[in-house]
C-alpha positions in Angstrom: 103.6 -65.0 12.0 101.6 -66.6 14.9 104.4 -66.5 17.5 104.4 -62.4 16.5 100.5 -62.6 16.5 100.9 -64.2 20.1 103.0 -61.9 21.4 100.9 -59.0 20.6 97.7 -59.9 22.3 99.7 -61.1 25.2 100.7 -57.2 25.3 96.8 -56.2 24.8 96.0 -58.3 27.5 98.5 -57.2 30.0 97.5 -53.1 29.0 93.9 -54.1 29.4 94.5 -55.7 32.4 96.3 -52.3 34.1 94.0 -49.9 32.6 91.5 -51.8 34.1 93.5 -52.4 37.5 94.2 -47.9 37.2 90.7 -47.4 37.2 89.8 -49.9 40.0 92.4 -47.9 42.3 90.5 -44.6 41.7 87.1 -46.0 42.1 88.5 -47.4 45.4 90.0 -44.0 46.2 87.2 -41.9 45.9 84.7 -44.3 47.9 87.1 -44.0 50.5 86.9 -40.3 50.1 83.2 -39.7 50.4 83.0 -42.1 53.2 85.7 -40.3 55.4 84.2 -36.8 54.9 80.6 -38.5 56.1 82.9 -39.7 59.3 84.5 -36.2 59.7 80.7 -34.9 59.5 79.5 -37.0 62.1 82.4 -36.3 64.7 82.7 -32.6 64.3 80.2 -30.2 66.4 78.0 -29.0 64.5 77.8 -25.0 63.8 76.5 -22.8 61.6 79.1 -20.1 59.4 79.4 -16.8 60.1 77.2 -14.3 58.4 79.0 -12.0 55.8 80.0 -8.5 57.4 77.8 -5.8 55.8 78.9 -3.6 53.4 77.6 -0.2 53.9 78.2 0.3 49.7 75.5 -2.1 49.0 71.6 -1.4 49.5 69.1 -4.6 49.5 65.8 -3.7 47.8 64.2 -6.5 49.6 65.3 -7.4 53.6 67.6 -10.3 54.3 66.1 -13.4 55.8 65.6 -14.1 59.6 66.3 -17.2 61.2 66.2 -20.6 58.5 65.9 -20.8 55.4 62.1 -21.8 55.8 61.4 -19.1 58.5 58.3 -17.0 57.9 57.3 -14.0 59.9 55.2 -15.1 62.2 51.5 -13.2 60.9 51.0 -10.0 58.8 51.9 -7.8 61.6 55.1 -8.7 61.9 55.8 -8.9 57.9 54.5 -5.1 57.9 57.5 -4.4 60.6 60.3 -5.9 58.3 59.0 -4.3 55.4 58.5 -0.5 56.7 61.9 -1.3 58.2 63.6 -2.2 54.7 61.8 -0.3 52.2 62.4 -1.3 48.8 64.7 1.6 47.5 64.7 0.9 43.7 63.8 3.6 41.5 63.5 3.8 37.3 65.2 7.2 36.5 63.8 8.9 33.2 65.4 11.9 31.5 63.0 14.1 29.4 63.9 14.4 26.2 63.4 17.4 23.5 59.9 17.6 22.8 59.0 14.6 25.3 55.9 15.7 27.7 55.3 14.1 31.0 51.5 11.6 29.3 54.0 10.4 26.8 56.5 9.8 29.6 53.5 8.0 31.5 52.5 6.0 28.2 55.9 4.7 28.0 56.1 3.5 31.9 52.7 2.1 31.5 51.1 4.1 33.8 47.4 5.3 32.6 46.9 9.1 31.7 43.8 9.1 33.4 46.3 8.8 36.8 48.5 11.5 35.5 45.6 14.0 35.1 44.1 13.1 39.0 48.2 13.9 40.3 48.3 17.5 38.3 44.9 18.0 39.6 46.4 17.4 43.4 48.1 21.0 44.3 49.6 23.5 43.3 53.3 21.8 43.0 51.7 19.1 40.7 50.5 21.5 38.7 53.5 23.0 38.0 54.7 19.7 36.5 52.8 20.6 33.3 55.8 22.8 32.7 59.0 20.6 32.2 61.9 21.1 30.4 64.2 18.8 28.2 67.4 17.4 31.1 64.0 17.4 34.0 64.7 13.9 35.3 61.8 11.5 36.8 61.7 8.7 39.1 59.5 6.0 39.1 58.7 3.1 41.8 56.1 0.0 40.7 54.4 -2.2 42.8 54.7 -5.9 42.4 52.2 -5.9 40.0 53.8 -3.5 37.5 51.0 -0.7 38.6 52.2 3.0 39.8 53.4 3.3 43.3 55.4 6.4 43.4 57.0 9.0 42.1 59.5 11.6 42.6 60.7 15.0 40.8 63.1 17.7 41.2 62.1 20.4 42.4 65.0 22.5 42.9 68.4 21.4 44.2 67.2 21.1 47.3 63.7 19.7 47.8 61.8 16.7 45.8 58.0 16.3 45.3 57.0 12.9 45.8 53.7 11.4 44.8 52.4 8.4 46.2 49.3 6.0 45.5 48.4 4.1 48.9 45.3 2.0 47.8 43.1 4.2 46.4 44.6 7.2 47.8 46.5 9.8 46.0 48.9 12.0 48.0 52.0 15.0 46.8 54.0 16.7 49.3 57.9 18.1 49.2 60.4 16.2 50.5 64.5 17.7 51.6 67.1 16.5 49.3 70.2 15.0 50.3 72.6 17.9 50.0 75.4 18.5 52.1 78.6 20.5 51.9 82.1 20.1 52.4 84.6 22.5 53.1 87.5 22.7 50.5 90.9 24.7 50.0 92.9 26.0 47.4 95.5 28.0 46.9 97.9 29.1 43.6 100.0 31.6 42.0 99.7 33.9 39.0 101.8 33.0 36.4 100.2 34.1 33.2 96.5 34.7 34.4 94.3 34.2 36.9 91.8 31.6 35.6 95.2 29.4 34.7 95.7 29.5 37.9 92.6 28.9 39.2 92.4 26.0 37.0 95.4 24.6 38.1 94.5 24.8 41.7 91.2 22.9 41.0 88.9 26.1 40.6 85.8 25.9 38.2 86.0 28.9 35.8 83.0 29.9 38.3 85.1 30.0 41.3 87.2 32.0 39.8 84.7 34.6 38.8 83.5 34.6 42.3 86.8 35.0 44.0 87.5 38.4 41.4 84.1 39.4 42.3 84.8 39.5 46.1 87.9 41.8 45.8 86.9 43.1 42.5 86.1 46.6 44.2 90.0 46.5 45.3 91.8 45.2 42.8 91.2 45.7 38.9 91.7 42.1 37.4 92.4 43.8 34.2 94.9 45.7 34.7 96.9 45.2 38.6 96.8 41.7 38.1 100.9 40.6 38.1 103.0 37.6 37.9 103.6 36.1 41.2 99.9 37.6 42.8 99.0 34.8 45.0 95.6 34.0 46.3 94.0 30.7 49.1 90.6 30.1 48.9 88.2 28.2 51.5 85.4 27.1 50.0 82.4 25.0 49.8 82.0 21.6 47.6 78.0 20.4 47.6 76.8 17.0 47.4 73.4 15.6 46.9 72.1 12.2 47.3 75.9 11.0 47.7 77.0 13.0 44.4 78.5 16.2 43.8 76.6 18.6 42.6 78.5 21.7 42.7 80.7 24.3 43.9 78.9 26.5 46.6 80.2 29.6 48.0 83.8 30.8 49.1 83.6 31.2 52.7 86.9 33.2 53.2 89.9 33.8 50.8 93.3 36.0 50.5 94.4 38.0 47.8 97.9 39.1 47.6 98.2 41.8 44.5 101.6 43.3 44.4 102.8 42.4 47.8 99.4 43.8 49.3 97.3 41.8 51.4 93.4 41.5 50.5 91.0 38.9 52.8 87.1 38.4 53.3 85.4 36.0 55.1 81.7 35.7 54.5 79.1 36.9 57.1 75.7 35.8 57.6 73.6 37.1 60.2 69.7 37.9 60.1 69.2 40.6 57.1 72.7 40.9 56.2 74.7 38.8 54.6 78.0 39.4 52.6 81.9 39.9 52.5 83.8 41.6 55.1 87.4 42.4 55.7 88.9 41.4 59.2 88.2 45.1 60.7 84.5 44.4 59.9 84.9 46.4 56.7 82.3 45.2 53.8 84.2 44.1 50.6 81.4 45.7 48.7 81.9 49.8 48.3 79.1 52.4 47.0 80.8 51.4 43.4 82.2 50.2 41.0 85.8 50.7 40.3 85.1 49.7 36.2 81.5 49.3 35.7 81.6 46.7 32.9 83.7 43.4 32.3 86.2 45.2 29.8 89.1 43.9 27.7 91.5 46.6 27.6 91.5 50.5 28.3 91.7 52.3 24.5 91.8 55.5 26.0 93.1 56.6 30.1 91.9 59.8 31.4 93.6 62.9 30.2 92.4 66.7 30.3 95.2 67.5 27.2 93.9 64.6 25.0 94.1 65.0 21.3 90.8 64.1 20.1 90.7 61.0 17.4 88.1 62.2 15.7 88.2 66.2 15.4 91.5 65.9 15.4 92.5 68.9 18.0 93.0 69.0 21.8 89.9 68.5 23.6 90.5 67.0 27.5 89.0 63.6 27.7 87.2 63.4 31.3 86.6 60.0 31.3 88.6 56.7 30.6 87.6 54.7 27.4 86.7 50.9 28.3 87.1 48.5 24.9 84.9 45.6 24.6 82.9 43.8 22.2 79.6 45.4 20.9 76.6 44.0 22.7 78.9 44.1 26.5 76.6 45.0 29.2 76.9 48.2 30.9 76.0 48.2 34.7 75.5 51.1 37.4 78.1 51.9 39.2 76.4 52.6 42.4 72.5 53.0 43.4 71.2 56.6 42.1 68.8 58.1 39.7 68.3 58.0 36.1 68.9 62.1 35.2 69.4 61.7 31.8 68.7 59.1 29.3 68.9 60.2 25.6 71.2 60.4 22.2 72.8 63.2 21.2 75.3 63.7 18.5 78.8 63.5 20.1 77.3 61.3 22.8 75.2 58.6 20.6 73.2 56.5 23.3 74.3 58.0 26.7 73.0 57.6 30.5 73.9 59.8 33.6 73.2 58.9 37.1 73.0 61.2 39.9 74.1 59.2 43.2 74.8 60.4 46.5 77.2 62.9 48.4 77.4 65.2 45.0 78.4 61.9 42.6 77.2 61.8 39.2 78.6 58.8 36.4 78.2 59.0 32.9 77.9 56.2 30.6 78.6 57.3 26.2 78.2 55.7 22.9 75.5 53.1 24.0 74.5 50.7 21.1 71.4 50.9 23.3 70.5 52.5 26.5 68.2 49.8 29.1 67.0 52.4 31.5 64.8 55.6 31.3 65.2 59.1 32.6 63.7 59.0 36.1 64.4 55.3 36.8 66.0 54.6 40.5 68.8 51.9 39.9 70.7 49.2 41.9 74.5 49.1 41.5 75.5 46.1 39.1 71.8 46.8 37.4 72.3 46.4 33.5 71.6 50.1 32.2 72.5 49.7 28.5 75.3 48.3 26.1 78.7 48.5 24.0 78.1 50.3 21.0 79.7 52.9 18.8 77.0 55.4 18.5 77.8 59.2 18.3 81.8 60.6 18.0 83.3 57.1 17.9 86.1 55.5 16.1 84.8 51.5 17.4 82.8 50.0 20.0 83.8 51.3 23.4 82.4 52.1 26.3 83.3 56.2 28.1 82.8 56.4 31.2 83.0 59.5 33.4 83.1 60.1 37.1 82.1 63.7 38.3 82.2 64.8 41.7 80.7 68.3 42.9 81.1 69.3 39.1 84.5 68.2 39.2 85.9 65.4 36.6 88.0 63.2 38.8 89.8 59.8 37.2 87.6 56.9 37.3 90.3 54.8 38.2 92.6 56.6 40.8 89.2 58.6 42.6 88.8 57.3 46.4 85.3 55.4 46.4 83.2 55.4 49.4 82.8 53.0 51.6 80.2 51.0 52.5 79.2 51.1 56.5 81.5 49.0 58.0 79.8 46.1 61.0 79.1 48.0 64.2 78.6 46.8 67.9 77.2 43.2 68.3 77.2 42.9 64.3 80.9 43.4 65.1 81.8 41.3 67.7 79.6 38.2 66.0 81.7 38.4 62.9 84.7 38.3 64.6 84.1 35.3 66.5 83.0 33.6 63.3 85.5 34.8 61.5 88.8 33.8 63.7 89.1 30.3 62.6 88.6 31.2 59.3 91.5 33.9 58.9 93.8 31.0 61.5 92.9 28.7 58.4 93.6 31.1 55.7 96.8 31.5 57.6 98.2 28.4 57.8 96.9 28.1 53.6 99.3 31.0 52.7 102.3 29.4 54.6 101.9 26.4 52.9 101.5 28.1 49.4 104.6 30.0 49.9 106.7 27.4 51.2 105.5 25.1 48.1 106.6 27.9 45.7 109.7 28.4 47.6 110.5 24.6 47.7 
């Protein structure tokens, strides 16, 4: 028992002894270690690192530091140059909520209302801000000691009003937003609809409203629209304060409807502004081909009709526009108000004397909007879908009359609008070159991507 005893603390000793020896090494290795490094740093020529490149992605809200890090600007002035030249750019965006108003807004930012009351007393644009709505956002800027320094609201898309306190001094004035556009293309082709395709060329449901409206006095997007139409688009994308906002307008597109081509570019010059076809033509004629966004035709016109209701041939002058009760009803050109009444077979009608012998009439109203005498605008609302008088459902009738004569609303030449003369000519043309080169090169590229 003590030779085993023996033997096992001559182990311990021995394990002792290495551990201890293992440790010694690493001490020895890291002093050696520090001590080299400290002889590197001696030898080498000293210089200071590169500066990190800038990254135009991230704003400072205080500047960077000049020189060491113990360098001061030398005296006020020259702490007043570095901080007009990097102001701080922080702001604490607040969206009103429903029922919010602008002291409680104030209360919750800390501000006094006593300050909110001198800044709607300023001018008239302050005083406007009495009048916000729920979604109205608000930007705040504190000084460093949590007090008011600025503020800044939305006017409109394009302009802020900014309030500042400077001391003791209150100021308001309007300030440009950051809103720029970009140009955009599109192009698809009509499968099943039009707003599928729009959609799946990238087109807001708005766009695609706007692009129907341009050729809409051309082409009935009821009822010519056909599978394998094909339309490009050139339009404007708007961004503000780095974010996009919205779509803007289409400067120029092309419409192919059953093989025929359609294109407008828009035109803005002085007074004028608009759509115009290549020859100077303006997309917009004296009216409307189908006064009212309609789902289906009920009835087309046809003098040897048989009547629904009286059930015996009586021609039907008109065509017969189905859509749900409550549609508006809009002039179909500028004219007169002649005649607006109720009558028995008509219910709620309107007639409008326009132009060159043209008279429209408008039947079975669920109410008229307009008065007998009243001048109108084309596209003005002059009454709604209803099923007033001789009529089987809501619908709209709608007559065209020339020199006494019925004529069919949808097959009668409109007239044209004045098409650009002269200077007005030649200016559009020039603007309007690169625009149809561009549209161009969009339609080869559409139909070599459905070909392909």
């Amino acid at each position: 028992m003590e030779i085993r005893g023996l033997i096992t603390k001559t182990r311990q000793n021995l394990y002792d002894d290495n551990h201890w020896l293992t440790y010694r090494k690493l001490g020895v290795f890291g002093i050696t270690l520090i001590l080299t490094g400290i002889l590197l740093g001696l030898l080498e020529p000293h210089h200071r690192p590169e500066p990190l490149a800038h990254r135009d992605t991230i704003r400072l809200s205080i500047p960077e530091r000049i020189g060491t890090d113990n360098a001061a600007p030398a005296d006020s002035q020259e702490a007043a140059i570095l901080s007009s030249a990097y102001p701080d750019t922080e702001w604490e965006s607040v969206t009103v909520r429903q029922g919010q108003t602008l002291d409680a807004i104030f209360r919750q930012q800390g501000f006094p209302i006593s300050l909110l009351q001198e800044i709607i007393l300023l001018n008239g644009e302050t005083r406007g801000l009495t009048r916000i709505r729920p979604g109205d956002i608000f930007e705040f800027q504190s000084g460093t000691d949590g007090g008011f320094r600025q503020m800044r609201y939305a006017v409109d898309d394009n302009r802020y009003l900014v309030v500042r306190l400077e001391g003791e001094t209150l100021s308001a004035d309007i300030q440009p937003r950051d809103v720029f556009a970009e140009i955009a293309e599109a192009g698809g082709i009509i499968d099943s609809s039009l707003f599928t395709a729009g959609k799946l060329a990238g087109l807001s449901d708005a766009m695609v409203m706007n692009l129907a409206g341009i050729f809409g006095w051309d082409i009935d997007f009821v009822l010519d629209i056909r599978k394998g139409d094909r339309f490009v688009v050139i339009y404007e994308k708007l961004y503000r304060d780095g974010e996009f906002l919205r779509d803007g307008r289409i400067l120029a597109a092309t419409f192919i409807n059953q093989g025929e081509r359609f294109q407008a570019v828009y035109f803005e010059d002085g007074d004028q502004a608009g759509y115009y076809a290549p020859d100077g033509r303006n997309m917009r004629k004296a009216f409307l081909r189908a006064p009212l966004n309609f789902a289906y035709i009920s009835s087309n016109f046809n003098p040897k009709r048989m009547h629904p209701v009286l059930k015996r041939v009586r021609p039907h002058n008109g065509i017969d526009y189905f859509a749900p009760r409550g549609t508006p009803v809009y002039a179909a050109g500028d004219g007169t108000v002649v005649r607006s009444g109720y009558s028995a077979a008509n219910g709620n009608h309107v007639f409008i004397k326009h132009a060159n012998g043209i008279e429209t009439k408008y039947l079975h109203f669920s109410k008229a909007a307009v008065k007998t005498g009243q001048k109108v605008k084309q596209g003005q609302t002059i009454g709604y879908v209803g099923s007033t008088g001789l009529a089987t459902g809501p619908h709209l009738h709608y007559e065209f009359v020339v020199n006494g004569v019925h004529r069919n609303p949808r097959t009668v030449p409109l007239p044209k609008s004045e098409p650009l003369q002269d200077a007005d000519l030649s200016s559009f043309q020039q603007r309007a070159a690169p625009m149809l080169t561009q549209l161009s090169r969009l339609e080869s590229a559409s139909l070599y991507a459905s070909v392909k």
